[in-house]
N, C-alpha and C positions, 0 to 999 in steps of 0.2 A: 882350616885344619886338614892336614892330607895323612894318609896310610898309605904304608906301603906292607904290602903281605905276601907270603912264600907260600903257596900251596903246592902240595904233593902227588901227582895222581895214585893213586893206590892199582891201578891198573892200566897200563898202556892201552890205549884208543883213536880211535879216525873220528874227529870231529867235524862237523859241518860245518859249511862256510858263516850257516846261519846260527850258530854256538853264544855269540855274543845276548842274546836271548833267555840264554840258559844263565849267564851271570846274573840279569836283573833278577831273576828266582833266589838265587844263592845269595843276593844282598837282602831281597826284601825277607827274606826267610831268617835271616841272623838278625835282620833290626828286630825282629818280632819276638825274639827269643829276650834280644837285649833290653830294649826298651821299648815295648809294645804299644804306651800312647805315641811314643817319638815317627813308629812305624807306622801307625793307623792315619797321620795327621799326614804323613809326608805321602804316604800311596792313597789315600780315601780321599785327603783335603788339600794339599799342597800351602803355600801360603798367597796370601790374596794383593794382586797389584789393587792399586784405588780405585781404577775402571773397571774390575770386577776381575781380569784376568790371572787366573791363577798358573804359579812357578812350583816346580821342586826343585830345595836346593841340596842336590847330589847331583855328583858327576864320575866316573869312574872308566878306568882305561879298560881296553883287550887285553888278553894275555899275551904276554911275554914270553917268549919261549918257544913257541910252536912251530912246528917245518913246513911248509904247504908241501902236501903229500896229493900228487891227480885230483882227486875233485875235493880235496876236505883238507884238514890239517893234523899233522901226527902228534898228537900229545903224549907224550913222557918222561918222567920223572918229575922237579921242581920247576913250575912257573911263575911270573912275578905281574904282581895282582898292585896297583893304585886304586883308591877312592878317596872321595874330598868333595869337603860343603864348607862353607859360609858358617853354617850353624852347628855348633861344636856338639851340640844333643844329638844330631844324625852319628856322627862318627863314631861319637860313644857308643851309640845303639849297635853301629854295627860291627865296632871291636870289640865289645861288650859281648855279643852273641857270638861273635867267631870264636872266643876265646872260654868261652862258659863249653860249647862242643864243638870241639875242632876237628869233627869227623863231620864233613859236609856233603853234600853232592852238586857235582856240575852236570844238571841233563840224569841221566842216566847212570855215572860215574862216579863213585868213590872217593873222596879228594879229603886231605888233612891239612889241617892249617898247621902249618910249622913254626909260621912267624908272625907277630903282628907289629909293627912299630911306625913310632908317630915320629913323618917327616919335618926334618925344620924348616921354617917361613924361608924363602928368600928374601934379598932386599929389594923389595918395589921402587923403580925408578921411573922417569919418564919416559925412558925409550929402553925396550925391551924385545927378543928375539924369542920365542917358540917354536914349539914344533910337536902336531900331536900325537896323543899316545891314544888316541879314539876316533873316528872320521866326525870333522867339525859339518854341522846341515845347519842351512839357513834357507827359507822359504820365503815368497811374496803370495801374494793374492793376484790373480788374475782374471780380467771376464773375456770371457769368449765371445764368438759372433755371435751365438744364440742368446745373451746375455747372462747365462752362469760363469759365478765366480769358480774358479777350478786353483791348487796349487801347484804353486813351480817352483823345484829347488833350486835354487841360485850357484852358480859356478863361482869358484875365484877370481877367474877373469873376468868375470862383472861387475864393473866400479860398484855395482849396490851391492853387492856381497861383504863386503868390509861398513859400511855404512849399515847396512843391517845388523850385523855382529853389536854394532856400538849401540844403536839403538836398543835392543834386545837385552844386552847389559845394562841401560839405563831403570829397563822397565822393572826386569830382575834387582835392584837397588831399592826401589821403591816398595817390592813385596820382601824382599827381608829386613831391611832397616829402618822402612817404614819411612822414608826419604827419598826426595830424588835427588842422584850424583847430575849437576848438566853440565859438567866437565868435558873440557875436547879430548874427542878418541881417535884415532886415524889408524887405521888397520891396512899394511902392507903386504898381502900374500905372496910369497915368493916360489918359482915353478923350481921342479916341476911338479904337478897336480896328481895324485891319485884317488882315482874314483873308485868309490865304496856303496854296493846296494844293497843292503841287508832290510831282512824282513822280520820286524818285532809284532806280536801280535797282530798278524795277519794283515798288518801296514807294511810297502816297499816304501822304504829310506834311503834318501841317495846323501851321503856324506862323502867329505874327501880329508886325504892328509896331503898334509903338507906342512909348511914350515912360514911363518910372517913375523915381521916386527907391527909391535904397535907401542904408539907413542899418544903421549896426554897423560891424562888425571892418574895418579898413580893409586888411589884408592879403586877407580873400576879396575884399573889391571889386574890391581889383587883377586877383586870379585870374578873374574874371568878363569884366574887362576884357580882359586879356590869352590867356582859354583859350575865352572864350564863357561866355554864361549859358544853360541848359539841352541840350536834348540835340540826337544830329546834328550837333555841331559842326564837325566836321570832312567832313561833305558841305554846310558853305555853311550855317548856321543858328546863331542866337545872337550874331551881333557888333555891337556896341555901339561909338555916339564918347559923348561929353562933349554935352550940352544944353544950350544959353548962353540960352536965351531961357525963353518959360513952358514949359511944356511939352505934347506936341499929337503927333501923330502920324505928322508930314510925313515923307517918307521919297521920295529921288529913285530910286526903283526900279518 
C-alpha cells in the first residue's frame, strides 16, 4: 500500500543535504498521532525474522521538488512526498496523522499537507525495471586483519550487491508474513551509479540511485516495491516507482 502526498512549505528555506533525517521525524510523529500502537510497535519493536532479526516495514522517498542550491537544497512551494509498507496498519497510521493536522513540521519548518492519496498497485510480473526514489544501501560483514568484523556497504558493481538485495527481501518475508518466499530473484543494476552519504542519527549511510531490472517470483517484487529493497528502509532508503523508459539513473532529488 503506497502514498503519495503534496506538501507545502509554509516558508521558503535552504535545506541540508542531511534533511532526509528530518522526514523520519515527520512520519514517526504522524503515525503516533494516527495510530499510536501501529507507531510504538514499528519504532520500539519492528517485526521479528525467526532468527531473532528484526525488520520495519516502511519505506519512503526524498522529496521531490527541491533545487540543489551550493551546499543544501532550496525548498519552495509544493513538494511530492511517497511512503509504503507491506502492512496496510503503518500507512493508515501515517495518513491517518497527516490528515487529523495537516500543519506539520520538516526540521525546523512549517509544512501543510495538501494532499494525501492512496497509489494504485501495479501489475507484478516477472521481469520488472525501477528506478529509485531514495538511495538503495546494502551492506556485508567483513573481518579485518586484527580480526574484527567491521561493515562495508556494497556498490552496484559488486555482483553481491544484487544477491544481497534478494536475500534481504527473503528475510524481510519471513518477518511480515510470517513465511519464507525462496523464489528466484535476480537483480540487474544498470549505470550509471549515483552515490549518496547521508547521516541518520549520527550513523554515515552510503546509498545510491540508480535504476535495475529484476526478474523471478513476482510476489518478492511486490515486497521490494511495497517494503523497500535493502536496508534502512524505514529512515528513508530503498524506495523504488516503476521505470517506463530505458533505464538511467535520473532521480529528482
Amino acid at each position: 500500500m503506497r502514498l503519495k502526498i503534496q506538501l507545502r512549505l509554509l516558508r521558503s528555506g535552504q535545506l541540508p543535504w542531511s534533511y532526509p533525517e528530518w522526514l523520519r521525524g515527520l512520519a514517526y510523529t504522524a503515525m503516533a498521532r494516527g495510530l499510536p500502537q501501529v507507531a510504538h510497535q514499528l519504532h520500539e519493536e519492528g517485526w521479528s525474522h525467526p532468527e531473532g532479526r528484526r525488520y520495519k516495514p516502511l519505506t519512503y522517498s526524498w522529496l521531490h521538488g527541491l533545487r540543489p542550491n551550493g551546499s543544501g537544497l532550496w525548498a519552495e512551494g509544493t513538494v511530492t512526498w511517497w511512503a509504503s509498507s507491506p502492512i496496510p496498519a503503518v500507512v493508515e497510521a501515517l495518513a491517518l496523522g497527516l490528515l487529523l493536522e495537516p500543519e506539520v513540521r520538516l526540521g525546523p519548518y512549517p509544512v501543510m499537507v495538501e494532499r494525501v492519496e492512496v497509489e494504485s498497485a501495479p501489475d507484478f510480473r516477472e521481469t520488472m525495471t525501477f528506478t529509485a526514489l531514495s538511495p538503495i544501501t546494502i551492506s556485508t560483514g567483513e573481518r579485518r586483519g586484527d580480526g574484527r568484523l567491521v561493515k562495508r556497504y556494497l556498490s552496484p558493481e559488486e555482483a553481491a550487491f544484487g544477491r544481497a538485495l534478494a536475500e534481504n527481501l527473503r528475510r524481510k518475508a519471513a518477518a511480515f508474513y510470517g513465511r519464507e518466499l525462496r523464489g528466484e530473484l535476480e537483480i540487474q543494476p544498470h549505470p550509471p551509479y549515483r552515490s549518496k552519504l547521508v547521516r541518520i542519527h549520527d550513523t554515515d549511510i552510503r546509498g545510491w540511485l540508480f535504476s535495475f531490472t529484476v526478474s523471478g517470483d513476482p510476489e518478492l517484487i511486490r515486497l521490494g516495491y511495497e517494503a523497500g529493497f535493502g536496508e534502512h528502509t524505514a529512515s528513508g532508503f530503498g524506495m523504488v516507482r516503476i521505470y517506463a523508459h530505458k533505464p538511467s539513473a535520473e532521480a529528482e532529488i
